[in-house]
Residue frames relative to the residue before (quaternion, step in Angstrom):
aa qw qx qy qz dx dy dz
X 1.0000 0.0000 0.0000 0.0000 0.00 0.00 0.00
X 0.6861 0.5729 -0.2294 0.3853 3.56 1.14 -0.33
X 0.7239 -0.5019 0.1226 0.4573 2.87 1.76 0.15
X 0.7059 -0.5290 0.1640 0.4416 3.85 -0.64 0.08
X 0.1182 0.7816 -0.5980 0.1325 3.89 -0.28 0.38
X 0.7547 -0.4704 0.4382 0.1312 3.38 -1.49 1.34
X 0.7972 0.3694 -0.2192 0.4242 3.51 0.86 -1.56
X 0.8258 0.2970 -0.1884 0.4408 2.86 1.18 -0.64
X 0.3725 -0.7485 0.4845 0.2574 3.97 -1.11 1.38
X 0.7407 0.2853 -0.3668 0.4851 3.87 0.42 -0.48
X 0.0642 0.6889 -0.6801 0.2424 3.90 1.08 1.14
X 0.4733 -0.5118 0.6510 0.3005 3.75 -1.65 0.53
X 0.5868 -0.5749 0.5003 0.2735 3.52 -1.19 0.26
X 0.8183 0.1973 -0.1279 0.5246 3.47 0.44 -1.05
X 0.7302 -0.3390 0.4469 0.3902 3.53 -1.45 0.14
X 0.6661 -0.5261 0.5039 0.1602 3.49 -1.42 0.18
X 0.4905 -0.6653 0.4141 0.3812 3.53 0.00 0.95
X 0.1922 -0.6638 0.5413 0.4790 3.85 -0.84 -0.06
X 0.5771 -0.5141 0.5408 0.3319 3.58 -1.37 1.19
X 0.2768 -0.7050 0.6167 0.2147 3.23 -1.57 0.80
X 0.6706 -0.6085 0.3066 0.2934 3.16 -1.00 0.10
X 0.5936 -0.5242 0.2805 0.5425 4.17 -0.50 1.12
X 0.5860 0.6862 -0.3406 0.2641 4.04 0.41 -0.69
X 0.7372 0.3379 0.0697 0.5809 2.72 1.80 -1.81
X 0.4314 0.6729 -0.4519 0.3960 3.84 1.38 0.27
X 0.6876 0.4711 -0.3704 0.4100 3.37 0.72 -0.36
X 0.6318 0.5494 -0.3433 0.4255 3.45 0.68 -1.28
X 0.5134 0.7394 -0.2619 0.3480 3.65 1.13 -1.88
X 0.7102 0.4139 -0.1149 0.5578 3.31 0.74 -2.05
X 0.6112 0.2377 -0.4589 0.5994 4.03 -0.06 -0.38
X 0.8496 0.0731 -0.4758 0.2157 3.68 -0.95 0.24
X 0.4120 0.4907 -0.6796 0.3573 3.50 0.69 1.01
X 0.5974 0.5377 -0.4181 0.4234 3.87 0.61 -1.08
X 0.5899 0.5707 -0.4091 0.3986 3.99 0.18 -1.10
X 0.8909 0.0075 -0.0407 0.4523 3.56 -0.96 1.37
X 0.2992 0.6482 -0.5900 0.3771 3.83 1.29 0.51
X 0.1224 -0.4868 0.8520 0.1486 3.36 -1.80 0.67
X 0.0972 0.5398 -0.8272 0.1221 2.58 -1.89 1.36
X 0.3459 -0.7022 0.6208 0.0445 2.65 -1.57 1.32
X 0.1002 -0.8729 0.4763 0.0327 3.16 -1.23 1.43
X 0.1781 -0.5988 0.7801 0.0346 3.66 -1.09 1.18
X 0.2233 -0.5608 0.7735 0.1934 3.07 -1.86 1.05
X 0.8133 0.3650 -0.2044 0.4044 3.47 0.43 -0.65
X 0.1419 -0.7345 0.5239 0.4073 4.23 0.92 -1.10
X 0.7066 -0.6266 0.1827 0.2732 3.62 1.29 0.49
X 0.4164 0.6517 -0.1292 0.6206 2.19 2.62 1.25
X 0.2425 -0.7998 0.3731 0.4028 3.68 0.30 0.82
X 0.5277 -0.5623 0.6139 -0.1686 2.53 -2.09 1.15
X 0.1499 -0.8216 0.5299 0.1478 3.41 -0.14 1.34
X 0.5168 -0.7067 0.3509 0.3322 3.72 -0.66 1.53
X 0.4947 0.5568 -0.5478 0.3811 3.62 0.62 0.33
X 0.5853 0.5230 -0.2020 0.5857 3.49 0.70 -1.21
X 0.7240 0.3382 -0.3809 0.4652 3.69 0.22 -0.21
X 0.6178 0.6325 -0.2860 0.3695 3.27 0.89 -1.01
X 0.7046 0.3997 -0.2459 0.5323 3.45 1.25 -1.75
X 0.6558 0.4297 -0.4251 0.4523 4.55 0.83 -0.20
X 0.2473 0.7938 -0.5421 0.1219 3.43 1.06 -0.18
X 0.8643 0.2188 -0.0800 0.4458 3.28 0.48 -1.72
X 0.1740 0.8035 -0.4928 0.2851 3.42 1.26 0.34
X 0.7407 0.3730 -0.1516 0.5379 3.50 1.03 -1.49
X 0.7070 0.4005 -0.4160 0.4083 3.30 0.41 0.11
X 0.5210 0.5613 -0.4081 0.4969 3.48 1.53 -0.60
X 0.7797 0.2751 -0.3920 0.4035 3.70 0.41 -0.64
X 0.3649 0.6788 -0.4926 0.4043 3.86 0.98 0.10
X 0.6441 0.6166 -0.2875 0.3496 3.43 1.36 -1.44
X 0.7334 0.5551 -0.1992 0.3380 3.16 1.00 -1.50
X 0.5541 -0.7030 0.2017 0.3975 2.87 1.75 -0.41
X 0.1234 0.7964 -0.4644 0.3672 3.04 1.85 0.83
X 0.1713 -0.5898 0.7194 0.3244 3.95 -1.50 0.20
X 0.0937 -0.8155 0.5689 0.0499 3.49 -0.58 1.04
X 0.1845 -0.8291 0.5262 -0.0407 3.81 -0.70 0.87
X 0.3271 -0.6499 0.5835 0.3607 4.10 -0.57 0.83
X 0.6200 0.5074 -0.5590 0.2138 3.50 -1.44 1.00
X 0.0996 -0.7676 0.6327 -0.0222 3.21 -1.34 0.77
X 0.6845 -0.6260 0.2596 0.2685 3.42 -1.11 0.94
X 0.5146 -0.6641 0.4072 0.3583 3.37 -0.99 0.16
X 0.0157 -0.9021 0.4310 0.0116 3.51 -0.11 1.23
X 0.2023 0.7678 -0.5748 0.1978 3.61 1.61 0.63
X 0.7642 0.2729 -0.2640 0.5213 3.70 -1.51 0.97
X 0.4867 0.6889 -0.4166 0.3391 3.40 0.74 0.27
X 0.5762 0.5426 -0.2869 0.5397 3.58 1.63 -0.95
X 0.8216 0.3638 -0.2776 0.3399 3.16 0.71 -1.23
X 0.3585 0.7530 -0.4144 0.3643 3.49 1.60 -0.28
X 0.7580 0.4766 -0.1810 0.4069 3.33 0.62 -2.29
X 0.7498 0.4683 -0.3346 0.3264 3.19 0.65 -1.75
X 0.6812 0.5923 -0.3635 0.2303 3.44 0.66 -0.95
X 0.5020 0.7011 -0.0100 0.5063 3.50 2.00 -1.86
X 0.6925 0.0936 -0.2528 0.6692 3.94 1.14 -0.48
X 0.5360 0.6122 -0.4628 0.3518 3.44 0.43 0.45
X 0.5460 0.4437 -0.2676 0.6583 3.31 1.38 -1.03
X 0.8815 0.2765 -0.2788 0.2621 3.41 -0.25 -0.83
X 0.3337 0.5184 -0.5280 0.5841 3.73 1.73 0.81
X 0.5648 0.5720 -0.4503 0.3886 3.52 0.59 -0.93
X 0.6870 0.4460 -0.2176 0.5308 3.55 0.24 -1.68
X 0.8544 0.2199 -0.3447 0.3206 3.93 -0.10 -0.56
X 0.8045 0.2796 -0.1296 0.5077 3.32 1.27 -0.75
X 0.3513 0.7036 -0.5497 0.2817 3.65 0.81 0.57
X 0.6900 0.4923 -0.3967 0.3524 3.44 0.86 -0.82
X 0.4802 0.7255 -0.3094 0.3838 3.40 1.41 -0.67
X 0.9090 0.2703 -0.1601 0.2740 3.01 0.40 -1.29
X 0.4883 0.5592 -0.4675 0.4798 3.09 1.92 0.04
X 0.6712 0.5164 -0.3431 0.4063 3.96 0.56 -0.70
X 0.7076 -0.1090 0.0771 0.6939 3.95 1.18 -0.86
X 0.3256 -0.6806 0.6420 -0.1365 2.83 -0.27 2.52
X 0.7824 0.4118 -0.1826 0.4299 3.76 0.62 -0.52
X 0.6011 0.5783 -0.3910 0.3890 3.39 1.37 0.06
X 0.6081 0.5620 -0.2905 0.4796 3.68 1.66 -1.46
X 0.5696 -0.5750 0.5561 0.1886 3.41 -1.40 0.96
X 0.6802 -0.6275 0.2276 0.3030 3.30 -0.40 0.61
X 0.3937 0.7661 -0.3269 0.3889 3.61 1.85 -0.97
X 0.7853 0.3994 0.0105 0.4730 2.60 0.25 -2.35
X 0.8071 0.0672 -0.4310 0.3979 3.54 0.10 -0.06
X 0.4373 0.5408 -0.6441 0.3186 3.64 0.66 1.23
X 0.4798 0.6796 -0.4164 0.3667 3.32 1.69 -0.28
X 0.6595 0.4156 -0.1848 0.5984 3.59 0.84 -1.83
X 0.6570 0.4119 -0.5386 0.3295 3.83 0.07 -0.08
X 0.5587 0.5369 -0.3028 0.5549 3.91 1.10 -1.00
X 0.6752 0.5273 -0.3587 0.3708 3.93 0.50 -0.05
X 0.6771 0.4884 -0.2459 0.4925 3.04 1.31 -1.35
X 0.5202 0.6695 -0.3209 0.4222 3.32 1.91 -0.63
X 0.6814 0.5441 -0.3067 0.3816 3.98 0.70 -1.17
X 0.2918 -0.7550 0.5863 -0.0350 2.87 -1.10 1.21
X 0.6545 -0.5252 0.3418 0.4230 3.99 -0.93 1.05
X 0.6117 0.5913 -0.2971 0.4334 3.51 0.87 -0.37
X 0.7151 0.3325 -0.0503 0.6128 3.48 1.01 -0.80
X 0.6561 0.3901 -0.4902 0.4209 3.25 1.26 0.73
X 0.3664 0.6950 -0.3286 0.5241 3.04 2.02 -0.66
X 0.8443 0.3124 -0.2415 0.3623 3.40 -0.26 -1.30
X 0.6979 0.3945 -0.4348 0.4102 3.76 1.13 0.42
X 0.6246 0.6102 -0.3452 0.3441 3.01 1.21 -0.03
X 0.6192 0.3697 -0.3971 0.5677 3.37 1.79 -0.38
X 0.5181 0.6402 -0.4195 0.3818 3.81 0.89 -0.01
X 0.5203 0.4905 -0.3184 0.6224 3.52 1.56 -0.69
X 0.6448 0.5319 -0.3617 0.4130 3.23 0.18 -0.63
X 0.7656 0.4063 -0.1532 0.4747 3.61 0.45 -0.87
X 0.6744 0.4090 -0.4256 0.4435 3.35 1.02 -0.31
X 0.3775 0.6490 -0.5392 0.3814 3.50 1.66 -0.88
X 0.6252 0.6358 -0.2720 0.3617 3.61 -0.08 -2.17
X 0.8070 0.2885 -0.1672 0.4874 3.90 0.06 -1.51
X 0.7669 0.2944 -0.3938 0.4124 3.78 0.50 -0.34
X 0.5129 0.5797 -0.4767 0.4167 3.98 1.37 0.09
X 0.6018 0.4652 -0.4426 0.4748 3.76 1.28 -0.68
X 0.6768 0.4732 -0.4174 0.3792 3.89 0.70 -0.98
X 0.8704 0.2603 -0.2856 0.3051 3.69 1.00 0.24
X 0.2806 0.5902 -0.6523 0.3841 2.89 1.03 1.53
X 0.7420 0.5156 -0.3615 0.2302 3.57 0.81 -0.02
X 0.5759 0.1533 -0.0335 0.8023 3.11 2.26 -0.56
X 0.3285 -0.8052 0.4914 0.0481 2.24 -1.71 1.16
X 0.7360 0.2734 -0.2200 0.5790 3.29 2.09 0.55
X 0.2701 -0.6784 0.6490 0.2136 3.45 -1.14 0.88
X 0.0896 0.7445 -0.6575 -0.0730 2.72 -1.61 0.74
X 0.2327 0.6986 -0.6214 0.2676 3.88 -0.61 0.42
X 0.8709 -0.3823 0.1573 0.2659 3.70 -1.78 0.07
X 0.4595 -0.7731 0.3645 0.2417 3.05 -0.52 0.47
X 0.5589 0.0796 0.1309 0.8149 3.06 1.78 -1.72
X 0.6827 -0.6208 0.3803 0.0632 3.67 -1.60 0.69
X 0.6990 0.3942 0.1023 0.5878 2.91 1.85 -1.80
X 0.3257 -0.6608 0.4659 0.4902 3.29 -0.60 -0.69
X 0.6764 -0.2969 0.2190 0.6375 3.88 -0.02 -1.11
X 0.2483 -0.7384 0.5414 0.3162 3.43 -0.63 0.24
X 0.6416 -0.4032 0.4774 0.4448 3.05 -1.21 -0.21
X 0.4635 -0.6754 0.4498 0.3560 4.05 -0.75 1.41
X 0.8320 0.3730 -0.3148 0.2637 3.93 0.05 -0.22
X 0.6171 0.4762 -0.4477 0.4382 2.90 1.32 0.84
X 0.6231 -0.6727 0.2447 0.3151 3.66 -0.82 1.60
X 0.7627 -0.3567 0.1803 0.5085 3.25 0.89 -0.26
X 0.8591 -0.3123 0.2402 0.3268 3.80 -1.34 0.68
X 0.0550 -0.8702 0.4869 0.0509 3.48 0.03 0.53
X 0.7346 0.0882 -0.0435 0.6713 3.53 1.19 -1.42
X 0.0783 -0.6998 0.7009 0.1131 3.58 -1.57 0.26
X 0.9133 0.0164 0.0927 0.3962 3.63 -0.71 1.42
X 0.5905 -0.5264 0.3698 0.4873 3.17 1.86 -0.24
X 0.6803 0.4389 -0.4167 0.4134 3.20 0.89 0.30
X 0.4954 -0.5823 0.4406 0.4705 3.97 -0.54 0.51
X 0.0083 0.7285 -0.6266 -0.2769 3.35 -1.50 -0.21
X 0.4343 -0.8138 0.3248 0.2086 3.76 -0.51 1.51
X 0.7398 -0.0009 -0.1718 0.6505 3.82 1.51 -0.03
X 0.7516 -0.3989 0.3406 0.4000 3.42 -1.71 0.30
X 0.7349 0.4354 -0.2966 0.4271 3.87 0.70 -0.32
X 0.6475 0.5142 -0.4222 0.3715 3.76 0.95 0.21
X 0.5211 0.5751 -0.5080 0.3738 3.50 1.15 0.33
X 0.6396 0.5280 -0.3675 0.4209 3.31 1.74 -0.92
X 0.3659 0.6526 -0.6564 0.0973 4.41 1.08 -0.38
X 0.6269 0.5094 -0.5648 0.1688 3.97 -0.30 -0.51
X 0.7890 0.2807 -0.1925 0.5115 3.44 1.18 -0.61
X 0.6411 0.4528 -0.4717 0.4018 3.56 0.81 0.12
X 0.4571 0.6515 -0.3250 0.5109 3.56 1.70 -0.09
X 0.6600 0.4634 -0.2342 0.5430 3.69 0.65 -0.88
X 0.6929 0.4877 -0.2903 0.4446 3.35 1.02 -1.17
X 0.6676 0.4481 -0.3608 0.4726 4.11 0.98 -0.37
X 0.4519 0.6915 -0.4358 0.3575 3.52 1.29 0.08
X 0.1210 -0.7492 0.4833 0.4364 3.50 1.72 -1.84
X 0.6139 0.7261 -0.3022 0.0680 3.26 0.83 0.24
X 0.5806 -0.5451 0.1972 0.5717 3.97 0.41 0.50
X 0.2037 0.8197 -0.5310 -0.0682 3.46 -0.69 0.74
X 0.2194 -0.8232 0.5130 0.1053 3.32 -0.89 0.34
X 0.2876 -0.8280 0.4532 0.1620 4.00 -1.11 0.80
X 0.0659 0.9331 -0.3531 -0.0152 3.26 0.37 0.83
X 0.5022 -0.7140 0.2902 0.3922 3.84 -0.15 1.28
X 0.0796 -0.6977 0.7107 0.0424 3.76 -0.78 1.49
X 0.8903 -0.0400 0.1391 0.4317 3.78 -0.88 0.66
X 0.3004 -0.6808 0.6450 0.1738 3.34 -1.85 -0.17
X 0.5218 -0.6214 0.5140 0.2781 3.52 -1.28 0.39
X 0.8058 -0.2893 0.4301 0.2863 3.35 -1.25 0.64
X 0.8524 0.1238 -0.0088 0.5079 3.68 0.72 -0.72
X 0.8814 -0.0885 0.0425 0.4622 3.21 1.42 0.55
X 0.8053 0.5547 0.0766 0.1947 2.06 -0.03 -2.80
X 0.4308 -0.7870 0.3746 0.2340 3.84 -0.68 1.35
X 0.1611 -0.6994 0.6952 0.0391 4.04 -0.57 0.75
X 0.0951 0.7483 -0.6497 -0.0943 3.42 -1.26 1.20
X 0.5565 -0.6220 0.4841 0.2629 3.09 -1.21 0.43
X 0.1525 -0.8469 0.4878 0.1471 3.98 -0.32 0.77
X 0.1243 -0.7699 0.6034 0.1664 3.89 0.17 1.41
X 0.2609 -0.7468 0.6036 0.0995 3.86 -1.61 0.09
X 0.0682 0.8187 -0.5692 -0.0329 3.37 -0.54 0.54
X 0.6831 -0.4446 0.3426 0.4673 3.39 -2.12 0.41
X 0.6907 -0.5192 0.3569 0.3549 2.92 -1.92 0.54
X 0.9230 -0.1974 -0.1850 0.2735 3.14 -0.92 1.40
X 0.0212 0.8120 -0.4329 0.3910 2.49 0.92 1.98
X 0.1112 0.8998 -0.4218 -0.0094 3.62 1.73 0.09
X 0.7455 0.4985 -0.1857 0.4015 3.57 0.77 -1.57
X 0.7700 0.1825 -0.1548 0.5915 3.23 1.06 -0.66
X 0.2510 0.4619 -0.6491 0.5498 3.47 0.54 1.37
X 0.7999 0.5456 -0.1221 0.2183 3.71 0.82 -1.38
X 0.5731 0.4123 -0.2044 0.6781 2.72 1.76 -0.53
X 0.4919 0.5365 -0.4741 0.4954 3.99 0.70 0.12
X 0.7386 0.4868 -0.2399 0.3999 3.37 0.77 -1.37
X 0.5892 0.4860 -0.2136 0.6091 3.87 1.21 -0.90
X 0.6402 0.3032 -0.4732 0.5237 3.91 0.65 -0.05
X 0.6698 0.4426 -0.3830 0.4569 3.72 0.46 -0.39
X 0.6274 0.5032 -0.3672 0.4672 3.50 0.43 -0.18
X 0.5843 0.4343 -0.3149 0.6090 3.65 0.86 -1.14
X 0.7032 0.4861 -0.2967 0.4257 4.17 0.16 -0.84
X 0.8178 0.2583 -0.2388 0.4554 3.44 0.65 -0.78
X 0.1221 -0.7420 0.5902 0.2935 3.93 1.35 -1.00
X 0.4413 0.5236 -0.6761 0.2721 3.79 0.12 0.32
X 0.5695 0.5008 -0.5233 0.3887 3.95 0.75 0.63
X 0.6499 0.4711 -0.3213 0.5025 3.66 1.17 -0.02
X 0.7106 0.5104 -0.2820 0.3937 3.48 1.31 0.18
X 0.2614 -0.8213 0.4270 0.2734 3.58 -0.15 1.06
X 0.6690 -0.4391 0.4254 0.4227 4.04 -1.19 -0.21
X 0.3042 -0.6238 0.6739 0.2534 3.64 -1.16 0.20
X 0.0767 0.7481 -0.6581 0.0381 3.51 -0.40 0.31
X 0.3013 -0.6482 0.6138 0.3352 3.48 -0.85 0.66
X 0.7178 -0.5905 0.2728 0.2482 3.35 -1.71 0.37
């Protein structure tokens, strides 16, 4: 994000905007928001525990405020599970395989279900995510020539409670391993595109709900400045949780 450099390949092309000055951050931010399409999913077509829906509710009306043309839709993200799941499998394989053959008894169980599904993948199933990536690239570059922002969840759930291993149901719906409660953001994440979590409200009992904006491919700065006008518009960043004791 800082600008082009040799060392680094997913470097932005161009310098860094110059930052305006605090005087001029406000004004700056209403004419990026003015006339944004952003495209809104409350859900990406993924259940959605109704608290978390309840607390983005007005999210979409808050960026309508700013003056955004906001619209229901979200990209097509079929092959996206198999993209991720297959991609952090191999690459637990590659960091932690040696591990777990030398101290099978040391890895938590996650991680070597992670490295055990690697040693599992087969050249076929790397093929077939790599042209699935490929297609999803293709279908989510056409969904953003028309908008120029996602918006929709960030996380599924709210927090859970810390001693339990991980998400089982969502909304009634089972979930079959610890990593499908996380699809709203590991989905977004196989896209490669800039995202960003920005704090939309609280639950009834507390509990923090962010809102997860998206932008075009490397669009970083002005993904950034979307995110900083919502935040200034809503101030749920200046507001801390109640939590009972």
């Amino acid at each position: 994000m800082s600008g082009p450099d040799p060392r680094a390949t997913l470097a932005l092309d161009a310098p860094p905007p110059t930052l305006a000055a605090p005087s001029d951050v406000a004004r700056l931010l209403a004419q990026e928001m003015r006339g944004l399409r952003v495209a809104w999913s409350p859900d990406l077509g993924l259940p959605v525990d109704p608290a978390v829906r309840a607390v983005l509710a007005p999210a979409r009306a808050a960026l309508a405020g700013l003056g955004c043309q906001v619209t229901d839709a979200a990209p097509d993200l079929a092959g996206g599970d198999e993209v991720f799941r297959t991609w952090r499998a191999l690459r637990f394989l590659t960091a932690f395989g040696p591990l777990l053959r030398d101290h099978p008894g040391a890895l938590g169980p996650n991680v070597a279900w992670n490295v055990e599904r690697g040693q599992e993948l087969t050249l076929a199933e790397l093929s077939q995510a790599t042209t699935l990536w490929a297609a999803l690239a293709e279908r989510v570059s056409a969904f953003f020539a028309d908008f120029d922002v996602l918006a929709c969840p960030v996380t599924q759930v709210p927090p859970f409670d810390v001693d339990l291993d991980w998400v089982h149901e969502i909304d009634g719906v089972p979930q079959e391993s610890y990593l499908d409660w996380m699809r709203s953001a590991y989905l977004i994440t196989v896209t490669g595109l800039p995202a960003i979590s920005v704090p939309a409200g609280f639950t009834p009992g507390g509990l923090p709900v962010g809102l997860q904006l998206v932008g075009r491919r490397r669009a970083d700065w002005h993904l950034l400045a979307v995110a900083a006008a919502f935040e200034q518009a809503t101030g749920h960043a200046r507001a801390a949780p109640s939590l009972p004791g």
